[in-house]
C-alpha positions in Angstrom: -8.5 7.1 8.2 -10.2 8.1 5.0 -7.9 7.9 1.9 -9.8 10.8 0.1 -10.5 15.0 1.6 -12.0 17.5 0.0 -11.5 21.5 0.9 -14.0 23.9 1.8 -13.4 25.8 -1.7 -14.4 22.1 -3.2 -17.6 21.4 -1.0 -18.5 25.0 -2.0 -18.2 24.2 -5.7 -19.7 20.8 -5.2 -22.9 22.7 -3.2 -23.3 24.7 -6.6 -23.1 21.9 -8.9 -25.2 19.9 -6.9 -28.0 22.7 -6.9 -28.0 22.3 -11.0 -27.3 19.1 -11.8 -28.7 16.7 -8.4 -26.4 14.3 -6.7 -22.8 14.1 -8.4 -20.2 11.6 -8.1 -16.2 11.5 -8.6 -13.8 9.9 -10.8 -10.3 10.1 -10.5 -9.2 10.4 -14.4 -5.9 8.5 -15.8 -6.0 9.6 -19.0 -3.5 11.1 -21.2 -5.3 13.7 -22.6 -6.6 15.7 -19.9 -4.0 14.0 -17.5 -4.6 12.4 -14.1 -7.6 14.7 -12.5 -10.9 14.4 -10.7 -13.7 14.4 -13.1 -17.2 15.6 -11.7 -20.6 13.9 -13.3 -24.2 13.6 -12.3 -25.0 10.3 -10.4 -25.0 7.0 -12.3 -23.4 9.2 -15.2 -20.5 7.5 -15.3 -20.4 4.0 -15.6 -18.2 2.5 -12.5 -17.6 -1.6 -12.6 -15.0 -3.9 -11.4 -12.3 -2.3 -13.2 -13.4 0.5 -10.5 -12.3 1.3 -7.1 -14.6 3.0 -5.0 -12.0 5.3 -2.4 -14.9 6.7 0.0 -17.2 9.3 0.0 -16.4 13.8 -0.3 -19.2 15.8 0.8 -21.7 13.3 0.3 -20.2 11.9 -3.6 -18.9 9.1 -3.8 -15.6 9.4 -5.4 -13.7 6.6 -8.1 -10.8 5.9 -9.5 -9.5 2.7 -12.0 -8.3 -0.1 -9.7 -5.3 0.1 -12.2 -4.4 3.8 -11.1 -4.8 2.7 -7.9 -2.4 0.1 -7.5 0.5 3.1 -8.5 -1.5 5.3 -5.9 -2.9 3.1 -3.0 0.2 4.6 -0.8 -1.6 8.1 -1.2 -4.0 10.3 0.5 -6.1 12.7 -1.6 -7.4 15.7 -1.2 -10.3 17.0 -3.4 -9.6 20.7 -3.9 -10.6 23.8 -6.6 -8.8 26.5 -8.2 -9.8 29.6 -11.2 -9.4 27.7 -14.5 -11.3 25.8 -16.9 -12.6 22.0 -16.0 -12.0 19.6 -18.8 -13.6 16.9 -21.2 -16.9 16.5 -19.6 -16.7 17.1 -15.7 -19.8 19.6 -14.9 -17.8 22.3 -13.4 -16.5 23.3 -16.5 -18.5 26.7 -17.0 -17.8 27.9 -13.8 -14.5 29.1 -14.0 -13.3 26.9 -11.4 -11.8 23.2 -12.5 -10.9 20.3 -9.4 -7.3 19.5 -8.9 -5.9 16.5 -6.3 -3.5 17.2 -4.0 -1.7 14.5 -2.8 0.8 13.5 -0.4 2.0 10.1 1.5 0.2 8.2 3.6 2.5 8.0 6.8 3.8 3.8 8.3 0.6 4.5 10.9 -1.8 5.5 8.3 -1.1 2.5 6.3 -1.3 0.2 9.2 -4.8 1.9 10.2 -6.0 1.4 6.4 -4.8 -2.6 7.0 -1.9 -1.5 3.9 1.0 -2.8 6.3 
């Protein structure tokens, strides 16, 4: 059971980005001013710690998110996925036209007990 997906749109993107910018790597934003969305850096670009929580890997990224976010969103499966828009604050896929968006749902009372949640 992995608790993060990504969509073949998103590996797609990700193949592109990779091509520029080397490997990349995921963070699962909290903020308030771009909202709660995946933000998209080089490598070792963003600075992860024990305030972090790594949730696996999407097409070969490892993917982050603040061990405070996760606590609201530990009973959640994510799915890495793309649509036409504009990225935002400093994720790299900003000049493609293209931004990543989560989409979520429940983790079922099996999927819980296989992640060791129940």
């Amino acid at each position: 059971m992995e608790r993060v997906t990504v969509t073949k749109e998103a590996e797609g993107l990700i193949d592109k980005l990779r091509e520029e910018h080397g490997d990349l790597m995921f963070h699962q934003s909290g903020g308030c001013c771009d909202g709660s969305q995946p933000m998209c850096f080089g490598k070792g670009e963003f600075m992860t710690g024990d305030s972090d929580v790594k949730l696996g890997e999407v097409h070969g990224c490892e993917f982050y998110m603040s061990r405070d976010q996760f606590e609201y969103w530990k009973h959640t499966h994510l799915t890495l996925d793309v649509v036409k828009g504009r990225g935002s604050s400093f994720s790299l896929e900003i000049p493609t036209g293209f931004r990543f968006i989560i989409r979520s749902r429940v983790f079922t009372a099996e999927e819980l007990k296989e992640l060791g949640e129940i």
